[in-house]
Biopython code that builds the backbone (N, CA, C, O; Angstrom):
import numpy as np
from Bio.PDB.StructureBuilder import StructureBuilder

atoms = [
    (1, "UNK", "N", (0.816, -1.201, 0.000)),
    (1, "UNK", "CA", (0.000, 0.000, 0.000)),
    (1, "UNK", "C", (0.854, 1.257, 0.000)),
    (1, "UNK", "O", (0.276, 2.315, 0.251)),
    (2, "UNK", "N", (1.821, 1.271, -0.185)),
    (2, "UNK", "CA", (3.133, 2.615, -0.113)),
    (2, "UNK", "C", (2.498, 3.147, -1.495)),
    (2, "UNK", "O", (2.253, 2.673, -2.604)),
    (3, "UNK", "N", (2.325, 4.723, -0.655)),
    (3, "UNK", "CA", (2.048, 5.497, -1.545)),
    (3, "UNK", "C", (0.714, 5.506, -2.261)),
    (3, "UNK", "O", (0.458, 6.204, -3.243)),
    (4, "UNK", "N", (-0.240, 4.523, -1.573)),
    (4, "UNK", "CA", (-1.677, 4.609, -1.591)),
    (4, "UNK", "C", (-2.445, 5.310, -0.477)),
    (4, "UNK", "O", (-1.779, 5.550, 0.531)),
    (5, "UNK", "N", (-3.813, 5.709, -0.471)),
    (5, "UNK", "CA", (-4.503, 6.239, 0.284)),
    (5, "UNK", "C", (-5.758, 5.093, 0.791)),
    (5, "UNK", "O", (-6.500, 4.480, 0.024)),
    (6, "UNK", "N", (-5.750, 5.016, 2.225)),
    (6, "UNK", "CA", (-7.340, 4.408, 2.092)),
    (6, "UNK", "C", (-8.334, 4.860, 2.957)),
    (6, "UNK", "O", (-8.124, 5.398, 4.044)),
    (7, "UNK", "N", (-9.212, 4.675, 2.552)),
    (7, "UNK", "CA", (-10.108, 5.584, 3.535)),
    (7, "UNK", "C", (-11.683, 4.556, 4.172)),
    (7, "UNK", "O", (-12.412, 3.850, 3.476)),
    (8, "UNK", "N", (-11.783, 4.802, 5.558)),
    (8, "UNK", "CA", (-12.521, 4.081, 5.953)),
    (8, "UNK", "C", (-13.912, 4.490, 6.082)),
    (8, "UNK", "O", (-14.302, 5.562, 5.619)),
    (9, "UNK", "N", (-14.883, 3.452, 6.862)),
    (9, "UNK", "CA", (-16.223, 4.409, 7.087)),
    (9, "UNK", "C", (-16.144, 6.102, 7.584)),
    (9, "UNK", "O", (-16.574, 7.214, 7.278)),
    (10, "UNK", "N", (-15.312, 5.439, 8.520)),
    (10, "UNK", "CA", (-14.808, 6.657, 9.566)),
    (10, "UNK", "C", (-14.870, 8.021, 8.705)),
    (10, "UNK", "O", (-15.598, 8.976, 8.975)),
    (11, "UNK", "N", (-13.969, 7.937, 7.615)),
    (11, "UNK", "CA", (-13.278, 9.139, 6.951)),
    (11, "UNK", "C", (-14.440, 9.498, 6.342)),
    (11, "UNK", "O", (-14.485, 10.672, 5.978)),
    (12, "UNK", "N", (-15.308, 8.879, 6.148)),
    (12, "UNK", "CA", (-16.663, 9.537, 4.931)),
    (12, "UNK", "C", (-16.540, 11.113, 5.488)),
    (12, "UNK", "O", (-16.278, 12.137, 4.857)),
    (13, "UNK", "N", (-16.792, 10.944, 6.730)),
    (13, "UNK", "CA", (-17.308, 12.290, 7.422)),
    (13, "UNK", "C", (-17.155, 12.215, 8.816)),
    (13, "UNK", "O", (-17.957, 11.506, 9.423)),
    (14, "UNK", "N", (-16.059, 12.960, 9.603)),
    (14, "UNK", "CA", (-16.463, 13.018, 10.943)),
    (14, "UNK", "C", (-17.341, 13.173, 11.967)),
    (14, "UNK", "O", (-17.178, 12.906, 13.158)),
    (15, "UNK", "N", (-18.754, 13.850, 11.132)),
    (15, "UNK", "CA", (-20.141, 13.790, 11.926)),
    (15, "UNK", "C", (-21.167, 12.921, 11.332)),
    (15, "UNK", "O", (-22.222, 12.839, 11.960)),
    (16, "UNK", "N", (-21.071, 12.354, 10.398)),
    (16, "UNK", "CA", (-22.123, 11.517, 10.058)),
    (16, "UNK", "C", (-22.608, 12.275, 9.109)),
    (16, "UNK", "O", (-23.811, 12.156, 8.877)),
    (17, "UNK", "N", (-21.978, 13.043, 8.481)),
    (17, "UNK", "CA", (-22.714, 14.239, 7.680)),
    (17, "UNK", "C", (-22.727, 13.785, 5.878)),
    (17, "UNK", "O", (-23.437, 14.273, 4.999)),
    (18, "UNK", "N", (-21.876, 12.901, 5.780)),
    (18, "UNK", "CA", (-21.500, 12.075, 4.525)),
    (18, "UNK", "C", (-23.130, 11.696, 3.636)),
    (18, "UNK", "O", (-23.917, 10.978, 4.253)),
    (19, "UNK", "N", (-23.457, 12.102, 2.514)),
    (19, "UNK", "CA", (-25.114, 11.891, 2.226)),
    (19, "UNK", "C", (-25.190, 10.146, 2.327)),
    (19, "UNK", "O", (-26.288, 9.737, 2.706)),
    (20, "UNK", "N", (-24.336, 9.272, 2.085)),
    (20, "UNK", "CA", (-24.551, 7.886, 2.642)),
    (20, "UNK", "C", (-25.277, 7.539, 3.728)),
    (20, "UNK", "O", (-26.315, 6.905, 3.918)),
    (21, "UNK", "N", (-24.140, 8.354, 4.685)),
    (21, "UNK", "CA", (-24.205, 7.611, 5.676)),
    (21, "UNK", "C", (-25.383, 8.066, 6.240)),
    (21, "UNK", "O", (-25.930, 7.245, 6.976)),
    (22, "UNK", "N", (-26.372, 9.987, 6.008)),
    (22, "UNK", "CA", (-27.388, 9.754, 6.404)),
    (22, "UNK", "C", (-28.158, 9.707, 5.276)),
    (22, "UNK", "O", (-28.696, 10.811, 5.183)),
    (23, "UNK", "N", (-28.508, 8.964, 4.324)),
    (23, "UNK", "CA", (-29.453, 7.841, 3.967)),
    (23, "UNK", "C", (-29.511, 6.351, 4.360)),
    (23, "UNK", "O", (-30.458, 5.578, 4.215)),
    (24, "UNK", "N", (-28.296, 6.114, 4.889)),
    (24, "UNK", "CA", (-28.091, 4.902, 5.607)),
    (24, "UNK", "C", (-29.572, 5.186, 6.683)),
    (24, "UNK", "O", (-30.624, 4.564, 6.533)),
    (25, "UNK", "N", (-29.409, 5.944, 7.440)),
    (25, "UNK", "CA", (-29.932, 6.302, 8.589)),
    (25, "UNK", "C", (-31.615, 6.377, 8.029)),
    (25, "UNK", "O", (-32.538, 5.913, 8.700)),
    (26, "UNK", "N", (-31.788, 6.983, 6.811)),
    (26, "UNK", "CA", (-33.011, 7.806, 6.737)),
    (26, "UNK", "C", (-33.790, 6.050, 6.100)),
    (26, "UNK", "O", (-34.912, 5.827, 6.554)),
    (27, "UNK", "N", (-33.433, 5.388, 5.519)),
    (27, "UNK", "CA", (-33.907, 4.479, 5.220)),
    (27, "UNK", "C", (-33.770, 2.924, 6.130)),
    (27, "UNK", "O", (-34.267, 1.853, 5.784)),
    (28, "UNK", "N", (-33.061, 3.155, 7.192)),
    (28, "UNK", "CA", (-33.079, 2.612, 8.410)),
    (28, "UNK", "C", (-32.516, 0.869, 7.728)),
    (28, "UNK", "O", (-33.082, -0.219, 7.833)),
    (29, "UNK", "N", (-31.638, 1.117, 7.272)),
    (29, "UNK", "CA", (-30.834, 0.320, 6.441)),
    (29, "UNK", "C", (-30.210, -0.578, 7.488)),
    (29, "UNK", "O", (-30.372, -1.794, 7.385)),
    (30, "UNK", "N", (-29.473, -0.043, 8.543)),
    (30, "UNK", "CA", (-28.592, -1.278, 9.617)),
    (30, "UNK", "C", (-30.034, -2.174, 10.559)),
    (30, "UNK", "O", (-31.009, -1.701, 11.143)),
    (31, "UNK", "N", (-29.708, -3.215, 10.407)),
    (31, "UNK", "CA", (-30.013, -4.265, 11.286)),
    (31, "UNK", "C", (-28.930, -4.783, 12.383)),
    (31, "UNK", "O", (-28.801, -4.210, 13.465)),
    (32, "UNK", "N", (-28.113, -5.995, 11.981)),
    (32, "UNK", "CA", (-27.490, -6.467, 13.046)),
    (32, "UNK", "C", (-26.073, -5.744, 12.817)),
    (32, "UNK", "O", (-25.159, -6.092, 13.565)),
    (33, "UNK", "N", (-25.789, -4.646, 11.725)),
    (33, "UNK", "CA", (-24.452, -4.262, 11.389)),
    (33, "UNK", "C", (-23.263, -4.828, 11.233)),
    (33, "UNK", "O", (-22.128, -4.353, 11.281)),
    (34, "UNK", "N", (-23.788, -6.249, 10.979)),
    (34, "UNK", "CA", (-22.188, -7.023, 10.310)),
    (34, "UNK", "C", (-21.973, -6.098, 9.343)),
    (34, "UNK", "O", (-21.359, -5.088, 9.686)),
    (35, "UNK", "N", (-22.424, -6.223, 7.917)),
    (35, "UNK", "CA", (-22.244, -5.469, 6.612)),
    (35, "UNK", "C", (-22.092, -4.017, 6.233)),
    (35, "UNK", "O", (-21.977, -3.569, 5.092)),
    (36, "UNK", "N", (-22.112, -3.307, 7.455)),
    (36, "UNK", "CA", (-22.573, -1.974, 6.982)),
    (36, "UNK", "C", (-21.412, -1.231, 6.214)),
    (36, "UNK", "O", (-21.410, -0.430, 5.280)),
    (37, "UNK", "N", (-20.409, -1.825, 6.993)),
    (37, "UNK", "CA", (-19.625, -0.750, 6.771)),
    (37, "UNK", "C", (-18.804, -0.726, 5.602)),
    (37, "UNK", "O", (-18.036, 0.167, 5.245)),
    (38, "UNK", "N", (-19.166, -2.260, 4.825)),
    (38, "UNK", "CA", (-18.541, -2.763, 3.614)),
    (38, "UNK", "C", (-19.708, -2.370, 2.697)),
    (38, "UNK", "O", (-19.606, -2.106, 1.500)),
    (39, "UNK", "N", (-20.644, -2.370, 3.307)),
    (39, "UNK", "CA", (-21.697, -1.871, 2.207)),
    (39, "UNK", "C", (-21.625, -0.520, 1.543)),
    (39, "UNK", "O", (-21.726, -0.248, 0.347)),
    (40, "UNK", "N", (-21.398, 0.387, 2.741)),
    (40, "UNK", "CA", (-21.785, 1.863, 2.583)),
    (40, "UNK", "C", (-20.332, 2.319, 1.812)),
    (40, "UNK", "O", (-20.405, 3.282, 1.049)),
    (41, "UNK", "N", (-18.910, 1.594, 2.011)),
    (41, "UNK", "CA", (-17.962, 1.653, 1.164)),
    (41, "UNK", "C", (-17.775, 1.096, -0.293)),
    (41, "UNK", "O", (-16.982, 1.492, -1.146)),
    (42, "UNK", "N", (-18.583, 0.209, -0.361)),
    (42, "UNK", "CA", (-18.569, -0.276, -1.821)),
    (42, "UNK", "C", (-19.607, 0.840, -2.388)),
    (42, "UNK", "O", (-19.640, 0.933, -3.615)),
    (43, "UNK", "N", (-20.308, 1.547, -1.771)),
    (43, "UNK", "CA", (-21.346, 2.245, -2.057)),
    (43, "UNK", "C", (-20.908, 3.742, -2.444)),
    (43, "UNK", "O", (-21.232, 4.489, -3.368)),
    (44, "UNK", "N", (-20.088, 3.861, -1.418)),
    (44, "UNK", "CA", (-19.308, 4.870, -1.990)),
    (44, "UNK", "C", (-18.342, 5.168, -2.961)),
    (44, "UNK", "O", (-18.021, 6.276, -3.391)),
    (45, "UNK", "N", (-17.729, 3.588, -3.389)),
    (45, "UNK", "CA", (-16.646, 3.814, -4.450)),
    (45, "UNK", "C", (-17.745, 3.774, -5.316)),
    (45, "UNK", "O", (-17.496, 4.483, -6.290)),
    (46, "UNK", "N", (-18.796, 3.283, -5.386)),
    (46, "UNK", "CA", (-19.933, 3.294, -6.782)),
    (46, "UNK", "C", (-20.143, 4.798, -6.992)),
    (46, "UNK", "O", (-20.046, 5.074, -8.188)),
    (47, "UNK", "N", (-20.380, 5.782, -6.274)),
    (47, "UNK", "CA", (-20.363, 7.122, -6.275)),
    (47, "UNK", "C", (-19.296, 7.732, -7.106)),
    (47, "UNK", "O", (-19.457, 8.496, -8.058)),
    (48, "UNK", "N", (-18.439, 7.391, -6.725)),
    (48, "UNK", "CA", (-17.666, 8.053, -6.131)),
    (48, "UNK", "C", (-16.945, 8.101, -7.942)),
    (48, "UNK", "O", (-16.416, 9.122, -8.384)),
    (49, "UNK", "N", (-17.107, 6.574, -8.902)),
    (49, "UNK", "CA", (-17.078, 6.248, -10.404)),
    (49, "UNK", "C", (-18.557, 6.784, -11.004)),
    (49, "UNK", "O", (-18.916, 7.411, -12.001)),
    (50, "UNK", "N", (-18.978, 6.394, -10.246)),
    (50, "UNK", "CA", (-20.533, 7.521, -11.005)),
    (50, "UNK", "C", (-21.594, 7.529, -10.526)),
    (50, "UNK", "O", (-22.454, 6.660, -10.377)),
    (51, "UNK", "N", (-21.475, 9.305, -10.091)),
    (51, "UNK", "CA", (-22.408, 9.761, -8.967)),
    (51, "UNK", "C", (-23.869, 9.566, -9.404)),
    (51, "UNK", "O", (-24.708, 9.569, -8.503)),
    (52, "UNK", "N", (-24.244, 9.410, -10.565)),
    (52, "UNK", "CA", (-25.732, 8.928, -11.096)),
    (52, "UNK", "C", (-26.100, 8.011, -11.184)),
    (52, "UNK", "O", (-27.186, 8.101, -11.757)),
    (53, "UNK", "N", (-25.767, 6.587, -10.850)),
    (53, "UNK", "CA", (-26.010, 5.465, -11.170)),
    (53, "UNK", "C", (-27.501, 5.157, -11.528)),
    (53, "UNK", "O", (-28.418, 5.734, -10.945)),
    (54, "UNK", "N", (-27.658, 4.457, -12.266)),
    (54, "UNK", "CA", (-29.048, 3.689, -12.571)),
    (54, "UNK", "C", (-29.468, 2.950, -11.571)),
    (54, "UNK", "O", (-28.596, 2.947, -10.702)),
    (55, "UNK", "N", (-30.786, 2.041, -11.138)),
    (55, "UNK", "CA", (-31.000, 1.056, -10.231)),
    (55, "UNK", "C", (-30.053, 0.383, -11.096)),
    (55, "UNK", "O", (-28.910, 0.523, -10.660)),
    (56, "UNK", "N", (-30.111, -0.305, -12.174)),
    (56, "UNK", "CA", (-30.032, -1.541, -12.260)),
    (56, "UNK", "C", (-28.009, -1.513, -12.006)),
    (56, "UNK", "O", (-27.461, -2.589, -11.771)),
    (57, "UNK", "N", (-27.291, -0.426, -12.082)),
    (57, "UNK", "CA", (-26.287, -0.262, -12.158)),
    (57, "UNK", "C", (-25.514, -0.346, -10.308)),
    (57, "UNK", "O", (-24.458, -0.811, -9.881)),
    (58, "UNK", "N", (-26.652, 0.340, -9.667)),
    (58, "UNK", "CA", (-26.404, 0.603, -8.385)),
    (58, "UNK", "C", (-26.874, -1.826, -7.518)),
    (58, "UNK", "O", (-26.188, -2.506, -6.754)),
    (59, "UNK", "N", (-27.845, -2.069, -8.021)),
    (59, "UNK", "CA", (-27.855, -3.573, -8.144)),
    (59, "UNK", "C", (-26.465, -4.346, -8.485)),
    (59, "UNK", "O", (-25.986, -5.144, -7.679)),
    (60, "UNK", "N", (-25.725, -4.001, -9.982)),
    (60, "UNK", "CA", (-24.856, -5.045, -10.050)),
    (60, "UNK", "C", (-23.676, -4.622, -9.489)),
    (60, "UNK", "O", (-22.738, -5.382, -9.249)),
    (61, "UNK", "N", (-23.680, -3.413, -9.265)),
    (61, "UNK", "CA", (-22.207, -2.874, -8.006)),
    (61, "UNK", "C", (-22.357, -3.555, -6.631)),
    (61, "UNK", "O", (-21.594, -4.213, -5.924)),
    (62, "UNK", "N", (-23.356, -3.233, -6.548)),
    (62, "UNK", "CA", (-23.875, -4.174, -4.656)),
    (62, "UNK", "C", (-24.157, -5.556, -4.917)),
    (62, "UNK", "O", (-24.615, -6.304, -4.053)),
    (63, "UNK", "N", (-23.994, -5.774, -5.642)),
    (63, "UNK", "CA", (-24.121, -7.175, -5.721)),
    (63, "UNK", "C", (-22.971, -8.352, -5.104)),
    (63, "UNK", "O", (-23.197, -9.535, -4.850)),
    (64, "UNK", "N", (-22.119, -7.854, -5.009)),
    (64, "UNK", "CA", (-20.539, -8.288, -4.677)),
    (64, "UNK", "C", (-20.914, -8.609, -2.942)),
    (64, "UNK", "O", (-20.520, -9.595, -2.319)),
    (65, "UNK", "N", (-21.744, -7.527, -2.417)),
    (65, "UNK", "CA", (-21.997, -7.352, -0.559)),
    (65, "UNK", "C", (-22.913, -8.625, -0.080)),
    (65, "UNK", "O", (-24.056, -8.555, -0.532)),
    (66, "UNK", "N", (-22.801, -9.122, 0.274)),
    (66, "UNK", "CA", (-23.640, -10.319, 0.924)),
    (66, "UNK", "C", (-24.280, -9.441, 2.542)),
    (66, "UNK", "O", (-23.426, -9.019, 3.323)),
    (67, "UNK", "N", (-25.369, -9.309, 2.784)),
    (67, "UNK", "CA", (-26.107, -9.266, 3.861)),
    (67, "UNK", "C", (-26.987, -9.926, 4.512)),
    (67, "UNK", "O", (-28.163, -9.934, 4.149)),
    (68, "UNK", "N", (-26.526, -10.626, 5.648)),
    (68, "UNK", "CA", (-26.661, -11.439, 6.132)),
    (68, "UNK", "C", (-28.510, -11.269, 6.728)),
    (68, "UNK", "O", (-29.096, -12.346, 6.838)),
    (69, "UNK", "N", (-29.195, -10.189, 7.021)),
    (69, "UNK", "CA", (-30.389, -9.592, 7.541)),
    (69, "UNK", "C", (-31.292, -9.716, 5.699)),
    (69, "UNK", "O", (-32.495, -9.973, 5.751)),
    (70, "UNK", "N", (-30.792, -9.568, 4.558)),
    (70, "UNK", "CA", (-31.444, -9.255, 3.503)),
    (70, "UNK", "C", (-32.017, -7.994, 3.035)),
    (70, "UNK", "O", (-32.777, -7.831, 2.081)),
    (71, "UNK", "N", (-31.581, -7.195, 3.782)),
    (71, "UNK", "CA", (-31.907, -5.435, 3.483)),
    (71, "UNK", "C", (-31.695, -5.015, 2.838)),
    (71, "UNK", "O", (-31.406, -3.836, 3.043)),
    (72, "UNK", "N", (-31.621, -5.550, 1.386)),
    (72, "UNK", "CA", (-31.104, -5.207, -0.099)),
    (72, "UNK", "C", (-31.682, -4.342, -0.538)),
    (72, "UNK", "O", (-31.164, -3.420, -1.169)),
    (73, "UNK", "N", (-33.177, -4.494, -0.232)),
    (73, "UNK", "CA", (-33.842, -2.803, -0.556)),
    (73, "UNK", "C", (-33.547, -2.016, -0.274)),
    (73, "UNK", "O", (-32.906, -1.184, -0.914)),
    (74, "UNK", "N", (-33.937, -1.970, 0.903)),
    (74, "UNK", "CA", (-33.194, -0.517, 1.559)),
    (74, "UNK", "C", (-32.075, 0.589, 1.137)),
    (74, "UNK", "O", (-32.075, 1.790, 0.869)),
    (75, "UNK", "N", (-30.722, -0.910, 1.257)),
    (75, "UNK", "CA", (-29.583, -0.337, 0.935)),
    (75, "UNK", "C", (-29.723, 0.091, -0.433)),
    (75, "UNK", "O", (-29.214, 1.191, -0.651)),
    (76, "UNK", "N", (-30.519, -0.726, -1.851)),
    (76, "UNK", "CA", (-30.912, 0.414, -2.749)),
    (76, "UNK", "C", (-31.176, 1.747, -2.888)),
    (76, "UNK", "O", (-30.549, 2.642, -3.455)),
    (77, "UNK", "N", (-32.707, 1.732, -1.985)),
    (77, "UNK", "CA", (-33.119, 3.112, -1.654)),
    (77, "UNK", "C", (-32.111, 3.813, -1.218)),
    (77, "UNK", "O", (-31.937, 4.712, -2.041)),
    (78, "UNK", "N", (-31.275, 3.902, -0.288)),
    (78, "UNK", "CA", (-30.452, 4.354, 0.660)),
    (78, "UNK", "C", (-28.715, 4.819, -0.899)),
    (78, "UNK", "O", (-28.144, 5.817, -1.337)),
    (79, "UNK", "N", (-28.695, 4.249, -0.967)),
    (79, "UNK", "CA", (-27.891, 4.573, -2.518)),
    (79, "UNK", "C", (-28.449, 5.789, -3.808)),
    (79, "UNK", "O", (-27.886, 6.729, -4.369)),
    (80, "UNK", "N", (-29.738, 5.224, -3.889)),
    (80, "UNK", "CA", (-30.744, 6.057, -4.916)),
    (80, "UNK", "C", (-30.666, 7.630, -3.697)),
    (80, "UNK", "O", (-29.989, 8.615, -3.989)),
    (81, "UNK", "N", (-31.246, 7.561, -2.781)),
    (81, "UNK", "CA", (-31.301, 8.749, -2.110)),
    (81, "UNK", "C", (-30.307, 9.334, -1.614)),
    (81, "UNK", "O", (-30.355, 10.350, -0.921)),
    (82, "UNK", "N", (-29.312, 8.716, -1.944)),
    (82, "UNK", "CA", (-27.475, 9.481, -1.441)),
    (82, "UNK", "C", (-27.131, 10.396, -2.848)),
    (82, "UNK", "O", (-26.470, 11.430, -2.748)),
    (83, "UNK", "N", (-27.410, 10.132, -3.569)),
    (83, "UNK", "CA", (-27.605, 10.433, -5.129)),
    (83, "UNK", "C", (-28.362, 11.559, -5.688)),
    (83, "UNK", "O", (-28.087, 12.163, -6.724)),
    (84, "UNK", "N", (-29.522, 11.816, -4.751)),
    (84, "UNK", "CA", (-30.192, 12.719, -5.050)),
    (84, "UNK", "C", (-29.865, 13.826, -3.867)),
    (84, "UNK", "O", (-29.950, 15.021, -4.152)),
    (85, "UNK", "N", (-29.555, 13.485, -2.774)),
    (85, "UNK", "CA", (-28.630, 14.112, -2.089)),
    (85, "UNK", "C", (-27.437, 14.719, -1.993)),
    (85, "UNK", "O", (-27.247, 15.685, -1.254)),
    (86, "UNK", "N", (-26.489, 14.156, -2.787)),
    (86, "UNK", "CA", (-25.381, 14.633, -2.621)),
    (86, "UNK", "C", (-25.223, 16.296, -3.591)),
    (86, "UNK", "O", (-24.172, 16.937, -3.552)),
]
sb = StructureBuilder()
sb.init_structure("model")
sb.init_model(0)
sb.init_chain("A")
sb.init_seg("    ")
for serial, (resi, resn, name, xyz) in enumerate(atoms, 1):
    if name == "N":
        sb.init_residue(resn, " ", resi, " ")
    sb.init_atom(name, np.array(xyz, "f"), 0.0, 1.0, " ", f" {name:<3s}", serial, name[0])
structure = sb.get_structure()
């Protein structure tokens, strides 16, 4: 990793202020929080390559996340509305 950057949930935002992380919140996306934090980061590199995604685009990016609760909607919605947020 010399001479790479990485950045964690943490770094989104020091207050929670990151539009993820509150659509995470607004669509009440965490259950038991194994996944979240791999979610909301794969979620963000999807952003982060293209801040407009389609459903069906924002689907085969998250598709990689296994969640153990099944809150796949959500975390859709919660993606779609980070999007219109940001």
């Amino acid at each position: 990793m010399a001479g790479k950057s990485v950045t964690t949930i943490e770094g989104l935002s020091a207050d929670s202020s990151h539009p993820l992380q509150k659509a995470w919140l607004a669509e009440q996306v965490p259950q038991c929080g194994y996944c979240q934090s791999g979610q909301i980061m794969s979620a963000a590199d999807l952003l982060k390559q293209n801040p407009k995604p389609t459903r069906a685009q924002i689907v085969a990016h998250m598709s990689t996340n296994i969640c153990r609760c099944g809150t796949y909607q959500r975390i859709v919605r919660a993606v779609e509305r980070a999007t219109r947020e940001a």
